[in-house]
C-alpha positions as CSV (number, residue, x, y, z in Angstrom):
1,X,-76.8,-99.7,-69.0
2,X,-73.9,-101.3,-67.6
3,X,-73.5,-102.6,-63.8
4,X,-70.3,-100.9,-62.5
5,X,-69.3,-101.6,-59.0
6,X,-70.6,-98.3,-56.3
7,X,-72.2,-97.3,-59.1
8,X,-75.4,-99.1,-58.4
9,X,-77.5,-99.2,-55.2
10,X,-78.4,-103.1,-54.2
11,X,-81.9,-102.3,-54.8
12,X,-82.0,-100.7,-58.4
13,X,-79.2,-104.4,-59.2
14,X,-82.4,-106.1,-57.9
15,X,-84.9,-104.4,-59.7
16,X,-82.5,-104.3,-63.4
17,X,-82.2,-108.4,-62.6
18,X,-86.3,-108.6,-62.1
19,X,-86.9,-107.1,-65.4
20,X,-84.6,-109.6,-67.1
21,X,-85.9,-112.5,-65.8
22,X,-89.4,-111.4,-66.9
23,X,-87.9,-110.3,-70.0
24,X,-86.6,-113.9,-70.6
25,X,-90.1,-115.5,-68.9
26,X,-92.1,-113.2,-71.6
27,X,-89.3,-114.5,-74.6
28,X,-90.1,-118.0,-73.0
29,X,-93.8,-117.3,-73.4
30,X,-94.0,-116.1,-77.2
31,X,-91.7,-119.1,-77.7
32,X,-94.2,-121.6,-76.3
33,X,-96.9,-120.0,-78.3
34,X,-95.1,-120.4,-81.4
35,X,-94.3,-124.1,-80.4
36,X,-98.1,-125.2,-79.3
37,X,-99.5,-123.6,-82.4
38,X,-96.7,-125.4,-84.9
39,X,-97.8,-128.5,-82.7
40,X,-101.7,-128.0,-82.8
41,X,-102.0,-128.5,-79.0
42,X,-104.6,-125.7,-78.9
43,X,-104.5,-126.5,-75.2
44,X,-101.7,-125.2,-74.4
45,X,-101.4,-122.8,-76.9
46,X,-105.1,-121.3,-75.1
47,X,-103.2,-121.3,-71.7
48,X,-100.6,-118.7,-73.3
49,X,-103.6,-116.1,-73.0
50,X,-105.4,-114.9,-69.8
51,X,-109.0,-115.9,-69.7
52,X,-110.0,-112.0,-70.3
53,X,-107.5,-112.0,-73.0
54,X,-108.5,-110.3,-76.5
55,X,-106.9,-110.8,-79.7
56,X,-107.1,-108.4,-82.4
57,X,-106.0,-109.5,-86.5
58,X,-107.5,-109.3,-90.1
59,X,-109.7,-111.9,-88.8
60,X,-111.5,-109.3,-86.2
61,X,-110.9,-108.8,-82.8
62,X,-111.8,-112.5,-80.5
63,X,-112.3,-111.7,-77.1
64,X,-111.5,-114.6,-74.2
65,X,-109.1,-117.6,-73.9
66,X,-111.9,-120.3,-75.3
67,X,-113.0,-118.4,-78.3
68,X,-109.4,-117.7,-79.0
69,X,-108.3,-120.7,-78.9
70,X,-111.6,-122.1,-81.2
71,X,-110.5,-119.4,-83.5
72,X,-106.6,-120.5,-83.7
73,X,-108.1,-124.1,-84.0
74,X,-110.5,-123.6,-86.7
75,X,-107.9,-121.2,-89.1
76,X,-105.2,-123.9,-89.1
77,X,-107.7,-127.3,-89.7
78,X,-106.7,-127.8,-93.1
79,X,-102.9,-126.7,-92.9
80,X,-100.9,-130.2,-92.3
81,X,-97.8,-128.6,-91.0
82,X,-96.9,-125.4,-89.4
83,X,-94.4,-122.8,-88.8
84,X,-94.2,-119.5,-86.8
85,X,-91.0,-117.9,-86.2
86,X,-91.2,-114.9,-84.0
87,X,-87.9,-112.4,-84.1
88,X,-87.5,-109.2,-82.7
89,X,-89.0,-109.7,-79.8
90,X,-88.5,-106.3,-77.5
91,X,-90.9,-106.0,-73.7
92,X,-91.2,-103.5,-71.7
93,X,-91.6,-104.5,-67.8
94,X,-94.0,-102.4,-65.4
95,X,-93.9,-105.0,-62.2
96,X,-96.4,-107.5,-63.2
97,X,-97.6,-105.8,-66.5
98,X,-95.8,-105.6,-69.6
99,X,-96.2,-104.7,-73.3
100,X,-94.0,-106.1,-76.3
101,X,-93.3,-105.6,-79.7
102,X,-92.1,-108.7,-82.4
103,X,-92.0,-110.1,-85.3
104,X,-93.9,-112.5,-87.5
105,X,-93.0,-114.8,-90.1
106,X,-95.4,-117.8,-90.9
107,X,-95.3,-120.9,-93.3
108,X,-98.4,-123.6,-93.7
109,X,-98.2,-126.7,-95.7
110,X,-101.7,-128.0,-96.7
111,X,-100.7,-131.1,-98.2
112,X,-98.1,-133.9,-97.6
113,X,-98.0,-134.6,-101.4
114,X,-96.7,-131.4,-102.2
115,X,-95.0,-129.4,-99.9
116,X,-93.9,-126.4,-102.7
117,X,-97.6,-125.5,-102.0
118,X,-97.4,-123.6,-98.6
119,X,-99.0,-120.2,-97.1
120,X,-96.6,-117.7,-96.2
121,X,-96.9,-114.3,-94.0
122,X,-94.9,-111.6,-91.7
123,X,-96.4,-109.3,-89.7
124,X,-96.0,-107.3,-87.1
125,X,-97.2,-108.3,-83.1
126,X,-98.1,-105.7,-80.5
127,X,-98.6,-107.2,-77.5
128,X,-100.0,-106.7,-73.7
129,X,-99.2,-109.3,-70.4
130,X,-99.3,-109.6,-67.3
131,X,-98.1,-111.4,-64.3
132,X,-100.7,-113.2,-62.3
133,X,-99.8,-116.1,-60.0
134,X,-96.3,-116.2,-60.6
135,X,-97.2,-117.3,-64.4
136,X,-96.9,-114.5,-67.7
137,X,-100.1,-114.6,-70.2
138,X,-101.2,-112.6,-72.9
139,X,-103.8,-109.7,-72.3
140,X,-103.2,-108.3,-75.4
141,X,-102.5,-109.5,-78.9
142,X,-102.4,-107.7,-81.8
143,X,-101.1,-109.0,-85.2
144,X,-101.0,-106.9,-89.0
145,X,-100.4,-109.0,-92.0
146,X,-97.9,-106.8,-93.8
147,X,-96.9,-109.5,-96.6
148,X,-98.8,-112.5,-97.6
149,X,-97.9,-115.1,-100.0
150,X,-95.4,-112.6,-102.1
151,X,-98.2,-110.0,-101.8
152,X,-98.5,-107.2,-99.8
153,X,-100.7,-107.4,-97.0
């Protein structure tokens, strides 16, 4: 929808402008998680989620920051270097909860001496947030594998 001038009241300009800045904060968010997991801080990348947070993939469904973040640890030990790319990336603002939709493609090397050998996936994310404290996290995540390695998933 586009702005036009008398078109608009100054409160539904205000409310449009909240939802794209949480739109951006929430692209901002999916971006860090993709950067702290490709950089194994598992720190930060537990931080992404809320402490009640549950994440749901073909590895089961992990409920709670810690044992997510032991999870994300523990599945990309023996992968040297990593890769997440997340396109697609659509939200849907409700005042301080929101859901998503995006994109998944993955690559993992395992070894330094040969880098042909690599892991590759894309799925699909379905995700739940929410807005506590001024800070965005992850309720909700939800990942499907629909391709693996050349394969389907």
């Amino acid at each position: 929808m586009v702005a036009r001038p008398g078109n608009d009241s100054q409160a539904e300009i205000l409310r449009r402008l909240t939802d794209l800045e949480a739109k951006a904060e929430l692209a901002t968010l999916m971006n860090l998680y993709c950067r702290t997991a490709d950089t194994k801080d598992w720190d930060g990348w537990g931080r992404c989620f809320s402490e009640d947070a549950i994440y749901a993939g073909p590895f089961g469904e992990i409920e709670g920051r810690a044992e997510i973040q032991q999870v994300g640890r523990s599945r990309h030990e023996n992968n040297l270097l990593l890769q997440h790319s997340i396109t697609n990336m659509e939200f849907d603002v409700h005042g301080d909860d929101a859901t998503g939709t995006a994109s998944l493609l993955f690559f993992g090397t395992r070894s330094s001496d040969d880098l042909a050998q690599h892991a590759d996936r894309g799925g699909h994310y379905t995700l739940k947030f929410r807005r506590a404290e001024g800070r965005w996290r992850i309720v909700r995540n939800e990942l499907v594998i629909v391709w693996e390695n050349g394969e389907q998933g």
